[in-house]
C-alpha positions as CSV (number, residue, x, y, z in Angstrom):
1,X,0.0,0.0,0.0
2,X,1.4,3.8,-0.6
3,X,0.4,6.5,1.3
4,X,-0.6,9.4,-0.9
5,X,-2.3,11.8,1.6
6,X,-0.6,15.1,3.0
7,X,-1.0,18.6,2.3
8,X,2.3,19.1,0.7
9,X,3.5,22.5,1.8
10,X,7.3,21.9,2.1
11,X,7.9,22.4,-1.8
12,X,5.5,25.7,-1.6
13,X,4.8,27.4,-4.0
14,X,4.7,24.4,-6.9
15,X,2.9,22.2,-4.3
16,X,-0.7,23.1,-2.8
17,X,-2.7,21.6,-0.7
18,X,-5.1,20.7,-3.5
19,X,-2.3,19.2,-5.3
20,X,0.3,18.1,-2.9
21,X,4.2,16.7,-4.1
22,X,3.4,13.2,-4.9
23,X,1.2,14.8,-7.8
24,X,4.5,16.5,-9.6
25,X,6.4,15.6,-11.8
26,X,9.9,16.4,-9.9
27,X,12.1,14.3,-11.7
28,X,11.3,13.8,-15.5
29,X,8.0,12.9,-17.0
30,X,6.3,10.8,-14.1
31,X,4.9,12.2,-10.8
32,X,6.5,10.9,-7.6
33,X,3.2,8.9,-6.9
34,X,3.7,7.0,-10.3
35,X,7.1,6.6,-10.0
36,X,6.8,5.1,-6.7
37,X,4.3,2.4,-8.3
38,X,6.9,2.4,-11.1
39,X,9.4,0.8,-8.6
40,X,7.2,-2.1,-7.1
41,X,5.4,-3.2,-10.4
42,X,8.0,-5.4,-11.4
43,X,7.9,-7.3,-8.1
44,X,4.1,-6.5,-7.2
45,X,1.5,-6.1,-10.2
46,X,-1.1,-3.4,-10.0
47,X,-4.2,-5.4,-9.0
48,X,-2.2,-6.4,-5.5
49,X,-1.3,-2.4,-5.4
50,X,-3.5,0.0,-2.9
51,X,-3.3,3.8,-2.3
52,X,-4.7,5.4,0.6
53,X,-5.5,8.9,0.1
54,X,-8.1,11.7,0.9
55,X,-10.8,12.9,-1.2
56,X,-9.2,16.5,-2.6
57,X,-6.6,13.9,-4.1
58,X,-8.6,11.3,-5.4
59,X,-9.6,11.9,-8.3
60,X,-6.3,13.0,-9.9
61,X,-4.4,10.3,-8.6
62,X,-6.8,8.1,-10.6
63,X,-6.1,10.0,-13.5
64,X,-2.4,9.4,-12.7
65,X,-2.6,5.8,-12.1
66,X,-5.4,4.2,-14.7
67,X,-2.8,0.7,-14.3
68,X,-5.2,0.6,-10.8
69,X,-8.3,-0.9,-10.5
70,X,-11.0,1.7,-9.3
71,X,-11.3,-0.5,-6.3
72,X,-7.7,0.1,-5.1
73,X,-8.0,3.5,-4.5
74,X,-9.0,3.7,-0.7
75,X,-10.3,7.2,0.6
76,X,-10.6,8.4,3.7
77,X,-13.7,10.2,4.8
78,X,-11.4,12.8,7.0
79,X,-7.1,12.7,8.0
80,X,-6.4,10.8,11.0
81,X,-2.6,10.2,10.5
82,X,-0.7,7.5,9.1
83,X,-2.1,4.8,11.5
84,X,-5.4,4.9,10.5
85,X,-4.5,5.4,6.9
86,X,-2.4,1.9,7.5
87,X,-5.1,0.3,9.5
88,X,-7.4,1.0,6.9
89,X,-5.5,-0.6,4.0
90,X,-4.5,-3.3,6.3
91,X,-8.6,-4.4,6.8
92,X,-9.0,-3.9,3.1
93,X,-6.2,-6.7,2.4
94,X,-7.2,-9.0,5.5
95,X,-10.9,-9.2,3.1
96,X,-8.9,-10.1,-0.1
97,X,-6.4,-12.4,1.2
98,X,-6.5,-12.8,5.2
99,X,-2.7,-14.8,4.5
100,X,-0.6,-12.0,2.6
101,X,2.3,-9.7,3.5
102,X,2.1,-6.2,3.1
103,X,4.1,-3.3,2.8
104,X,3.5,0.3,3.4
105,X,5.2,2.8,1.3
106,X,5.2,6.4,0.8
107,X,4.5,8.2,-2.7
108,X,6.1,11.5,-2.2
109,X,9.6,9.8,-1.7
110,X,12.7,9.9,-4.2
111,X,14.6,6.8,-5.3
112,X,17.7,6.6,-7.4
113,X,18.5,3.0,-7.4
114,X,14.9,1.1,-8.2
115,X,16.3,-2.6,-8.1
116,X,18.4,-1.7,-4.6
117,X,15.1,-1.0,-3.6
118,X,13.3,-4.2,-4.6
119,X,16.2,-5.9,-3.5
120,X,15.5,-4.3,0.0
121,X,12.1,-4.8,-0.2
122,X,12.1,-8.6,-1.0
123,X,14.7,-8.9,1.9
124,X,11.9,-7.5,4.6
125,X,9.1,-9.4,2.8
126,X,11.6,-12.6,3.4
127,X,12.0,-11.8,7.1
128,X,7.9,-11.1,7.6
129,X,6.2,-14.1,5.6
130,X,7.1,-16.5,8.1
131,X,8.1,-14.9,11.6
132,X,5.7,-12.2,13.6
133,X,8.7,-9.2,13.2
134,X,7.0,-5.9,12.2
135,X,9.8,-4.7,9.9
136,X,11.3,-1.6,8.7
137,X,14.1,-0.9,5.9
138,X,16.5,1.4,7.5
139,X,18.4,4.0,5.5
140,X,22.5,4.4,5.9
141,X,23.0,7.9,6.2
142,X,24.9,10.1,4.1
143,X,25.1,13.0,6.8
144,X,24.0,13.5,10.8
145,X,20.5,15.3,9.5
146,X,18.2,16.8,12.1
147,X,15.5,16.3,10.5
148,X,15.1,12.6,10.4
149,X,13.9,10.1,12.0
150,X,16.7,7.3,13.5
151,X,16.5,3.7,14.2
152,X,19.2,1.5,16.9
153,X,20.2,-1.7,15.6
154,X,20.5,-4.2,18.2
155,X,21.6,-7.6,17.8
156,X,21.5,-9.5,14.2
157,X,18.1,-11.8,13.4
158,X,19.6,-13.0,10.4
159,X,20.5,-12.8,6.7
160,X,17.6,-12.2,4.7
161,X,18.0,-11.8,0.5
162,X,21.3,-11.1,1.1
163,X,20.8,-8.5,3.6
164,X,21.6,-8.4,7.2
165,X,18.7,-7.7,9.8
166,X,18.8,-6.5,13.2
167,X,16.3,-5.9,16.0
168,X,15.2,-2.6,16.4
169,X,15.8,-1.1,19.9
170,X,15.0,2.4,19.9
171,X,13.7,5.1,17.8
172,X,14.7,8.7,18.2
173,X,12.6,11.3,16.1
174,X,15.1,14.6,14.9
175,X,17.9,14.5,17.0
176,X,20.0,17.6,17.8
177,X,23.5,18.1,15.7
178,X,25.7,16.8,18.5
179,X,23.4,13.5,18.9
180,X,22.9,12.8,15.1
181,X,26.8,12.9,14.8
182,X,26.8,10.6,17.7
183,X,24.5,8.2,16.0
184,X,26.2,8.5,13.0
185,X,29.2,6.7,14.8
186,X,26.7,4.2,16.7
187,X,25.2,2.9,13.2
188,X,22.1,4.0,13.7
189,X,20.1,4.6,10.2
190,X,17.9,6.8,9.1
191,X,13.9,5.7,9.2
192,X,12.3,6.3,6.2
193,X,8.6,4.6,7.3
194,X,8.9,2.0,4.7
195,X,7.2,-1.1,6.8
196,X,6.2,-4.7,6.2
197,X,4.4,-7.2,7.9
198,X,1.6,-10.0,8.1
199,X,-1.6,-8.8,8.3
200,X,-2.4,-11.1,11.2
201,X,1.0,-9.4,12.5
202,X,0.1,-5.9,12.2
203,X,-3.7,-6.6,13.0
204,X,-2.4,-8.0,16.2
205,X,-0.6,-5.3,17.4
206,X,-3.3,-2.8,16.6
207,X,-5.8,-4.9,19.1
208,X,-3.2,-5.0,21.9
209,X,-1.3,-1.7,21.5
210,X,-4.2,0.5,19.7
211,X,-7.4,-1.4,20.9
212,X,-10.0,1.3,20.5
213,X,-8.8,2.1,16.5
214,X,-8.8,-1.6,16.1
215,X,-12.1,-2.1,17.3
216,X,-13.5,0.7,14.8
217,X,-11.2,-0.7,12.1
218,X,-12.7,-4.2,12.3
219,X,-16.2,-2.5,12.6
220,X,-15.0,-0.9,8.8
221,X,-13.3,-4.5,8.0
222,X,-16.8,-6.6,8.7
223,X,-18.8,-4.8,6.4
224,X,-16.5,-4.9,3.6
225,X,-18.0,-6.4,0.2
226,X,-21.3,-5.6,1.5
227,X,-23.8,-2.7,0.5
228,X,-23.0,-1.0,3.7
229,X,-19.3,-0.9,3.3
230,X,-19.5,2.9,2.8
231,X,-21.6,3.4,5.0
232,X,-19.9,1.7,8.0
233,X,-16.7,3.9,6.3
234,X,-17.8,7.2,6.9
235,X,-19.2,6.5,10.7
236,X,-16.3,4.5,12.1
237,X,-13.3,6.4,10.6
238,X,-14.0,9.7,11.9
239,X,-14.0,8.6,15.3
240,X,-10.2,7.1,14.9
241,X,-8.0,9.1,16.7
242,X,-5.6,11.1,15.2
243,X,-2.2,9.1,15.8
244,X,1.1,8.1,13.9
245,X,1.8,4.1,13.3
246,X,5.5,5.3,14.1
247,X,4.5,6.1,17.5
248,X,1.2,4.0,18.1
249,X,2.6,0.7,17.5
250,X,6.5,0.8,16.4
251,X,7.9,2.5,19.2
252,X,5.9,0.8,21.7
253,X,6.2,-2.8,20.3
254,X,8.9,-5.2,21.1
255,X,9.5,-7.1,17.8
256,X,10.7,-4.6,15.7
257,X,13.0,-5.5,13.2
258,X,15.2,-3.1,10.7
259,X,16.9,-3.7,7.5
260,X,19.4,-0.9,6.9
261,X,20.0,-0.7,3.2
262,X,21.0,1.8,0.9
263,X,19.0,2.6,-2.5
264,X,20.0,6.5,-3.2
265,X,16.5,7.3,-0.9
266,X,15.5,11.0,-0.5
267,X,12.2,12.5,1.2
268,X,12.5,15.5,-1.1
269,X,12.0,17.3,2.2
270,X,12.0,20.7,0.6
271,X,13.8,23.0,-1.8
272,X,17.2,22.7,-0.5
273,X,16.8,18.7,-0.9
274,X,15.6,18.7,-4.3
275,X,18.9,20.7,-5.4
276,X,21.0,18.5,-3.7
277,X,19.4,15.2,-5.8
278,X,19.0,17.3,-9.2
279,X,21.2,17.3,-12.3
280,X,23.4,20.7,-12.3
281,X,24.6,22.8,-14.8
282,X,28.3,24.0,-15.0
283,X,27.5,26.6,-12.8
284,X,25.7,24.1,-10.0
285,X,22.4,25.7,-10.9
286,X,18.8,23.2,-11.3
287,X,17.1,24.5,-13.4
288,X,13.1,23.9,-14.6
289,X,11.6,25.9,-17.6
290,X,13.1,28.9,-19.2
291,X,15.5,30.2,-17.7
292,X,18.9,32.9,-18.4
293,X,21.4,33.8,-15.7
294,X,24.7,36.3,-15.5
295,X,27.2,35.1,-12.8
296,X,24.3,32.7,-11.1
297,X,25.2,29.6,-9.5
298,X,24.1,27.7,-6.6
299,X,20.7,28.0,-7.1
300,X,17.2,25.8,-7.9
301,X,15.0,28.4,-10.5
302,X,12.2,26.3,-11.4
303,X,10.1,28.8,-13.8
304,X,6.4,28.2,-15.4
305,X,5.0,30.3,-17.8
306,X,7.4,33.4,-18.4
307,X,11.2,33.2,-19.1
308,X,13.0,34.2,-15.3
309,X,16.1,35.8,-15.1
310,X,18.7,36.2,-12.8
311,X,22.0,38.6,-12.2
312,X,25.0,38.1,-10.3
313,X,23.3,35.7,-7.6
314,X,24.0,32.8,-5.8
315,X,22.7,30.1,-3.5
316,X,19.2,31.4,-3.8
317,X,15.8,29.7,-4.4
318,X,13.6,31.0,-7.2
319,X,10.0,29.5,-7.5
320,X,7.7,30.9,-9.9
321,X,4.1,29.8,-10.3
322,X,1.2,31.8,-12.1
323,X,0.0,33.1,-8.5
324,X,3.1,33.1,-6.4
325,X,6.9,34.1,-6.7
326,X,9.2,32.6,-3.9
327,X,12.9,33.9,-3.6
328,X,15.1,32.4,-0.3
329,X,18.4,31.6,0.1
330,X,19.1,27.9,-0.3
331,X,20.4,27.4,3.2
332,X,17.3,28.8,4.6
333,X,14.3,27.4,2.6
334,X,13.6,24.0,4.9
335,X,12.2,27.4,7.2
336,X,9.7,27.6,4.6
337,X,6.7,26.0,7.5
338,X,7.1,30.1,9.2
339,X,6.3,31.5,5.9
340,X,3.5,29.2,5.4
341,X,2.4,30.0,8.9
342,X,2.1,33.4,7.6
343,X,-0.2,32.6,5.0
344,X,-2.4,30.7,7.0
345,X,-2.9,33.2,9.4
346,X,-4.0,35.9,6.4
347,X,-7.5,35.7,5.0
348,X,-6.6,37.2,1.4
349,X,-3.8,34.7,1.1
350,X,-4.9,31.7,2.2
351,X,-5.8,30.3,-1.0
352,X,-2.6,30.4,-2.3
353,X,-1.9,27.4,0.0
């Protein structure tokens, strides 16, 4: 399953909340959302493929993915955080095939090595099919980033698909510089929220460690393939509470297992990260659309409809949309969320969002 809610606001202006960064085309001719089917087709076909989204996406990521059946495309009535979004799907699958394995992914998520990844992937779906870990692929980290999440091996489970997996002892969510560096030396790895499990495995650990969402989920789950199906949809799931599965169920579980691997993974977090994974010029400028600069380098200009220029600049950002024009420097657009803030709070410009 791949999550494909979220409001998107990171990669403002290009992203909206009406059509969020797994809709856009980032890198090349395909959206992150297809690309990130893209990657799994060859080892998962579309018919065994789900997306979990909300209704302001729905329809476009339809349009996006016609390889889906109709049927695959799971809304939810209102957000209740990635637990419920999981729990959802996970219900959906226990009614086609109570015995499978699943795997949560994200759409809005870069990759530059897709058979690394499947290599990963088939390596956690190894280690799940026939023990009751709940497992995570764990990312190697290229620096001591602040604003991920980070996973403690413990001791080694076993080799799995040729890669080595280790209990999972402790999460920590966006460490301080001093303790990232020190968990760079420790081995921890990043946590990208790439998870996979038995139904009956993750089922399970919703009824003991999240009984009251279970309850509601299997209340969803019973009437599925029934003429109340939607019905029981759009009464239950509302009353979920908002939570994450990172800290409903994997931090407070005690079979936790973690792959770390390394596939060229980005979260595309915001500006600064999509210059750092996009082709440069000679100059060290990404550029999008049209585009002529004088002694400009460092910089991400991604123009739409009118040429952009720039003069004896460096390091900046330079977003231009129809509505909107966004100029930072690089080092300071993952502050983008107090701009946004800004908006929000500003009745005349709260559309623009």
């Amino acid at each position: 399953m791949i999550l494909a809610g979220g409001s998107g606001t990171r990669l403002w202006p290009l992203s909206r909340s009406h059509y969020p960064k797994q809709l856009l085309a980032l890198f090349g001719q395909r959206s992150l959302v297809q690309a990130t089917v893209d990657r799994v087709v060859p080892m998962i076909p579309p018919e065994r493929i789900l997306v979990v989204t909300e209704a302001s996406h729905a329809d476009q990521l339809r349009k996006q993915l016609p390889e889906l059946p109709a049927e695959n495309i799971l809304v939810e009535p209102v957000r209740r955080g990635t637990a419920a979004a999981i729990g959802l799907a996970a219900i959906t699958i226990s009614h086609r095939d109570p015995g499978a394995v699943m795997a949560s992914l994200h759409s809005d998520h870069a990759v530059q090595d897709d058979e690394a990844f499947r290599r990963a992937l088939s390596a956690a779906f190894e280690l799940a099919e026939s023990t009751d870990w709940l497992v995570t692929l764990g990312i190697r980290p290229s620096s001591p980033h602040t604003g991920m999440g980070y996973i403690q091996a413990g001791e080694p489970i076993g080799q799995f698909h040729g890669h080595e997996a280790f209990r999972a002892v402790r999460f920590v969510e966006k460490p301080a510089s001093a303790q990232a560096e020190r968990f760079i030396e420790q081995g921890y790895v990043w946590n990208p929220g790439y998870f996979i499990w038995r139904i009956e495995v993750i089922l399970a650990a919703f009824k003991t460690l999240l009984p009251d969402m279970h309850a509601e989920l299997m209340a969803i789950g019973g009437a599925l393939g029934t003429p109340t199906a939607d019905q029981a949809l759009q009464e239950h799931y509302p009353r979920l509470r908002v939570e994450t599965i990172d800290y409903g169920i994997m931090e407070r579980s005690d079979r936790i297992a973690t792959i770390p691997a390394d596939f060229g993974w980005n979260d595309v977090g915001g500006w600064g990260d999509l210059w750092e994974i996009s082709p440069k010029d000679v100059d060290r400028n990404v550029i999008h659309g049209d585009f002529l600069g004088v002694e400009t380098s460092g910089s991400l200009i991604w123009g739409s409809a009118r040429p952009v220029f720039a003069l004896g600049v460096e390091d900046l950002v330079i977003v231009d949309t129809p509505d909107a024009l966004l100029i930072a420097p690089r080092a300071r657009a993952e502050q983008l969320k107090t701009l946004i803030e800004q908006l929000q709070q500003d009745p005349s410009k709260v559309d623009l969002l």
